[in-house]
C-alpha positions as CSV (number, residue, x, y, z in Angstrom):
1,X,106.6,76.2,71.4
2,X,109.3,76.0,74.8
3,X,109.0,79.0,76.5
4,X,111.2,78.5,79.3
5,X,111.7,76.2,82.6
6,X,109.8,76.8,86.1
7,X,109.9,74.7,89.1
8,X,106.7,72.5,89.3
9,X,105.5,73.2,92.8
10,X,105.2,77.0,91.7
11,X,107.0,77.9,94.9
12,X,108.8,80.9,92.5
13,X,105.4,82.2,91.8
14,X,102.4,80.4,90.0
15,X,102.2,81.6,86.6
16,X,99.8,84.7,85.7
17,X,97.8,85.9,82.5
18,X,96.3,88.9,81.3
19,X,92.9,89.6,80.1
20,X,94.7,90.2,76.5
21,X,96.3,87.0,76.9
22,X,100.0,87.8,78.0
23,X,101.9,85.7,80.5
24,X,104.8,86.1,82.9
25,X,106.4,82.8,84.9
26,X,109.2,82.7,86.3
27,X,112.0,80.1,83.9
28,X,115.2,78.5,85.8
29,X,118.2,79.0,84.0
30,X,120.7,78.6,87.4
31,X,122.9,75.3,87.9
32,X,120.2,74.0,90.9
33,X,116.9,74.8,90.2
34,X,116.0,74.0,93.8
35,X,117.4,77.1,94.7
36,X,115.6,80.2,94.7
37,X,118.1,82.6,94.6
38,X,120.0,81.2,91.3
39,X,119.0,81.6,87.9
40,X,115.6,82.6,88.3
41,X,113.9,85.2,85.5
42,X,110.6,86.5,85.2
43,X,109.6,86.2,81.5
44,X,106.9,88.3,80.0
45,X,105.6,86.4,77.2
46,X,103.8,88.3,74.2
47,X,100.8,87.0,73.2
48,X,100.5,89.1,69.8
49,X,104.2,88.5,69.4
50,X,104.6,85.1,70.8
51,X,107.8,85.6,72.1
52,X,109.4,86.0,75.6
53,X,111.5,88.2,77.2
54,X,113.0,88.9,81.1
55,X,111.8,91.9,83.2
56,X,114.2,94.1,83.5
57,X,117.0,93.2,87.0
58,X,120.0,93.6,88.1
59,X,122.6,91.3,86.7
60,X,123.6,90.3,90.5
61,X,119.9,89.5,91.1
62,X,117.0,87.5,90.5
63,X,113.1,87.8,89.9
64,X,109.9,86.3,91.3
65,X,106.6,86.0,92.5
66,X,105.0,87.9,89.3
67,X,101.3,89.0,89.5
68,X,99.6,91.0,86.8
69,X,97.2,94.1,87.7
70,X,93.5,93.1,86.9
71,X,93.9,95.0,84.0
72,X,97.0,93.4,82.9
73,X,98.9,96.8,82.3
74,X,101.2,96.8,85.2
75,X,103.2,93.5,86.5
76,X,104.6,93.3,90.5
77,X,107.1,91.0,91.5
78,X,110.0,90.9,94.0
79,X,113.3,91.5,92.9
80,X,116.2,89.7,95.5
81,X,119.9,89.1,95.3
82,X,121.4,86.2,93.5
83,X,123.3,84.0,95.9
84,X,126.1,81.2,94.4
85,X,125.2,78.8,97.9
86,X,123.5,75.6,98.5
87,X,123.3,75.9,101.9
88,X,119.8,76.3,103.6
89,X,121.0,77.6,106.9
90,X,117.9,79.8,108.3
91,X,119.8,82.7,108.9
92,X,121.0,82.7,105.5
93,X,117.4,82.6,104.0
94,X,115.9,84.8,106.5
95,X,118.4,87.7,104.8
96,X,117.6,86.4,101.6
97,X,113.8,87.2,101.9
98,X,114.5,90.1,103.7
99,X,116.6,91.7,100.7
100,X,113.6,91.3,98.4
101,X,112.2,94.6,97.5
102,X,109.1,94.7,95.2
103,X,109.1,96.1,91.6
104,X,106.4,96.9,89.2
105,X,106.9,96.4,85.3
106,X,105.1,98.4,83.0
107,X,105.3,96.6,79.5
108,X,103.9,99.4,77.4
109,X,107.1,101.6,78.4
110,X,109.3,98.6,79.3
111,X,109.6,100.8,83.1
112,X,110.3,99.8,86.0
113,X,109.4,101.2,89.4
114,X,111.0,99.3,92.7
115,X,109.9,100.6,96.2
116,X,112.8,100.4,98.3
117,X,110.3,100.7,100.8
118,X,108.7,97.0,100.3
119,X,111.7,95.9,101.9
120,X,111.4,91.8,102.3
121,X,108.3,92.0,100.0
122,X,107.7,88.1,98.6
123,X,104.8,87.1,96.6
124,X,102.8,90.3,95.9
125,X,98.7,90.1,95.5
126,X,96.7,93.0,93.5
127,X,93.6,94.0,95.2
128,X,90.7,93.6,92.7
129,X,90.3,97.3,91.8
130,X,94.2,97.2,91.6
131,X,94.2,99.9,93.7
132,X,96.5,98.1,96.3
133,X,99.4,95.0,96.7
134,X,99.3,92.9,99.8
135,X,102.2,90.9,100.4
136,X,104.6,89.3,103.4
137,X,107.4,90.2,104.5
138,X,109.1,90.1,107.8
139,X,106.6,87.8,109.7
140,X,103.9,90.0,108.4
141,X,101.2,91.1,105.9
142,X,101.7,94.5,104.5
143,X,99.5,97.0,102.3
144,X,101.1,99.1,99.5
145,X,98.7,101.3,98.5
146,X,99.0,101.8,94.8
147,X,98.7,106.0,94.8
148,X,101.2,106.7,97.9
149,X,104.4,104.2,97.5
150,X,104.1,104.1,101.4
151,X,103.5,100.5,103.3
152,X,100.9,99.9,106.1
153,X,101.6,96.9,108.2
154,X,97.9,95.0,108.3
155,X,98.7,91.4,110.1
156,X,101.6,89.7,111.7
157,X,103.0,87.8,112.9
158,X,102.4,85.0,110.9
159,X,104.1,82.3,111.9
160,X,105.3,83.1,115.2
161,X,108.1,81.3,116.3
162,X,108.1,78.6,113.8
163,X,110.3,79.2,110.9
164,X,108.3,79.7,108.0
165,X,111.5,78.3,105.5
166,X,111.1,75.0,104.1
167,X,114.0,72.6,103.5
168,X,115.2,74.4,99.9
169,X,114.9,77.7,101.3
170,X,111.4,78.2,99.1
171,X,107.7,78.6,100.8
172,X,104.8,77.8,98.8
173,X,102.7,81.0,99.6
174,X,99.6,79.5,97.4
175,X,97.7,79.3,100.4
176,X,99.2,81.2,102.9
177,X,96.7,84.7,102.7
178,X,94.5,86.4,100.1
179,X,92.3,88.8,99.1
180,X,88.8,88.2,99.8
181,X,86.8,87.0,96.7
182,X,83.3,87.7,98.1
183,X,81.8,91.3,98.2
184,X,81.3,93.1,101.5
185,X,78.5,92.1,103.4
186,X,75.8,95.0,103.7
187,X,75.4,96.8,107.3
188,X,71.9,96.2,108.5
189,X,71.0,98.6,111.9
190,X,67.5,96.9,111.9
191,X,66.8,94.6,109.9
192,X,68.0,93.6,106.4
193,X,65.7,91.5,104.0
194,X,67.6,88.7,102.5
């Protein structure tokens, strides 16, 4: 069964499941799939219903970088304009990534809650408990906490004075910062037993 078309270096997001089994990627449907910022859909794909549909957006705009919750009830993702360039002038994609904001899809009420306030957010990351996104924007990492809409700045800059853009305006942020996986160590004030 096709489902849709995504770049292969997953530099529009990596494709993300729930625990029921649902999936959202991000399908190309612009003239120059190189491009970030043409054509580019996040599709939320039923698993019950086997079929596919885009997150709500703007007609002028495009979507990426989906993440479910660990539940799988809520999906973030950033939301950016739609250019009609080719050019890759660093200016130009600087104010790209800085007019993402990021959105959160609720597929049970087919909602939709953007925080203008995550402006520049790109590739969003649920904390385990999903109590929290982390994501970049501006040089930095920033906190949304999921219960006050307001973000903290946690770590920046990132990259300092190198550009962080590569060639087609696209970053793959697979590796560039993550939650931690392991639990917290436990404080010892004397001595801890192992």
């Amino acid at each position: 069964m096709y489902l849709g078309e995504t770049l292969t270096n997953d530099s529009d997001g990596v494709p993300t499941g729930t625990p029921a089994g649902d999936l959202a990627f991000v399908s190309d449907s612009g003239s120059d799939p190189r491009t970030p910022w043409n054509g580019k859909r996040v599709q939320v794909c039923s698993a019950t219903s086997r079929a596919c549909t885009a997150v709500p957006a703007s007609p002028n705009g495009v979507t990426l970088d989906p993440v479910w919750s660990p539940s799988g009830s809520t999906l973030a993702y950033a939301t950016a304009p739609q250019l009609t360039t080719d050019e890759f002038m660093p200016g130009q994609v600087a104010a790209w990534y800085g007019g993402h904001v990021l959105s959160l899809y609720d597929p049970s009420s087919g909602t939709v809650t953007t925080f203008a306030s995550a402006r520049g957010a790109t590739v969003p990351a649920w904390s385990r408990d999903g109590s929290g996104l982390l994501y970049e924007s501006g040089d930095r990492l920033w906190l949304l906490p999921h219960d006050s809409g307001r973000p903290v700045a946690v770590a920046g800059p990132l990259f300092g004075e190198r550009a962080p853009f590569s060639y087609y305006g696209e970053i793959d942020w697979a590796q560039q910062f993550a939650w931690s996986a392991t639990p917290a160590a436990a404080q010892c004030y004397v001595a801890c037993n192992p």
